[in-house]
C-alpha positions as CSV (number, residue, x, y, z in Angstrom):
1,X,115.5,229.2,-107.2
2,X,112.4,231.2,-106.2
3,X,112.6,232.7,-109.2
4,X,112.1,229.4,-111.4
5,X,109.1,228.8,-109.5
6,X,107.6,232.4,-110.2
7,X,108.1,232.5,-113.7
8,X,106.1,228.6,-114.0
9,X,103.4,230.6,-112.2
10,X,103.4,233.3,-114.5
11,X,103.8,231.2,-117.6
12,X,100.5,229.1,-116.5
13,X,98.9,231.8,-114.9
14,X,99.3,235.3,-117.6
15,X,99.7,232.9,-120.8
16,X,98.3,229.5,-120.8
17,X,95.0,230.3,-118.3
18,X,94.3,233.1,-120.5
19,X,92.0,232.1,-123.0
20,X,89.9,231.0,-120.3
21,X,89.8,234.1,-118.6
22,X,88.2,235.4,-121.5
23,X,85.8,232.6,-121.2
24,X,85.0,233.7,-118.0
25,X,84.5,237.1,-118.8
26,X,82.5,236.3,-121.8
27,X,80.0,233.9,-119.5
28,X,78.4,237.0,-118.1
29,X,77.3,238.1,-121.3
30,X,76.7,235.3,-123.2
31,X,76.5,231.5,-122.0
32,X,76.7,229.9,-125.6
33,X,79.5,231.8,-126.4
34,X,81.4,231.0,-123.1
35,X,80.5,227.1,-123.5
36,X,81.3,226.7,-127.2
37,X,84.5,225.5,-126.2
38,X,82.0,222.7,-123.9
39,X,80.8,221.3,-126.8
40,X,83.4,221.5,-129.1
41,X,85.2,218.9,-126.6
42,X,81.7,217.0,-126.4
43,X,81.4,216.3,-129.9
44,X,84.8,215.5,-130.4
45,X,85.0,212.6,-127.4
46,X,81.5,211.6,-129.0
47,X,82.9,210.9,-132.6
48,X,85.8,209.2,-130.5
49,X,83.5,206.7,-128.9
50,X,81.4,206.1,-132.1
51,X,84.9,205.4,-134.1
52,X,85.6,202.9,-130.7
53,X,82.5,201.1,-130.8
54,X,82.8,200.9,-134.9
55,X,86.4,199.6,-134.3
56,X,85.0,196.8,-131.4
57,X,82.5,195.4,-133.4
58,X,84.7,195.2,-137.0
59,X,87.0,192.4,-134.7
60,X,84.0,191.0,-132.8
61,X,81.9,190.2,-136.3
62,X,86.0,189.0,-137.7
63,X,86.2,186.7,-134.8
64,X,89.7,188.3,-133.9
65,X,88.8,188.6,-130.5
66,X,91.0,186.6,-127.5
67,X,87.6,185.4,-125.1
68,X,89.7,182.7,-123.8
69,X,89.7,182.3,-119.8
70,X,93.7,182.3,-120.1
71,X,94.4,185.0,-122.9
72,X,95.9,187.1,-119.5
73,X,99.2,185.5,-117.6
74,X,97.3,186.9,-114.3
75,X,94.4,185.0,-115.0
């Protein structure tokens, strides 16, 4: 059963982790380089949030939005 539990480490640790050890490895010679991967994820959760907000206000200007006090049982 140990065995199971060794090869999960390995698999995270030798195959999935290893991109960012070369991240880490790269950091010490060049910071853009090593964040790239930073801002990739930045602009990607910003065009998510514009596309959310774009989204919210296309029902609030439709009127499709619940505001009633009782639109939740809990409430």
């Amino acid at each position: 059963m140990t065995s199971f539990f060794y090869w999960i480490e390995d698999l995270f640790v030798n195959v999935l982790f290893a991109p960012f050890d070369f991240f880490r490895f790269l950091e010490l010679d060049n910071w853009w380089g090593a964040s790239t991967i930073n801002w990739i994820f930045m602009v990607v959760c910003f065009l998510a949030f514009l596309y959310w907000m774009k989204q919210l206000n296309l029902f609030h200007t439709n009127g499709e939005e619940d505001k009633s006090i009782t639109s939740h049982s809990y409430l």
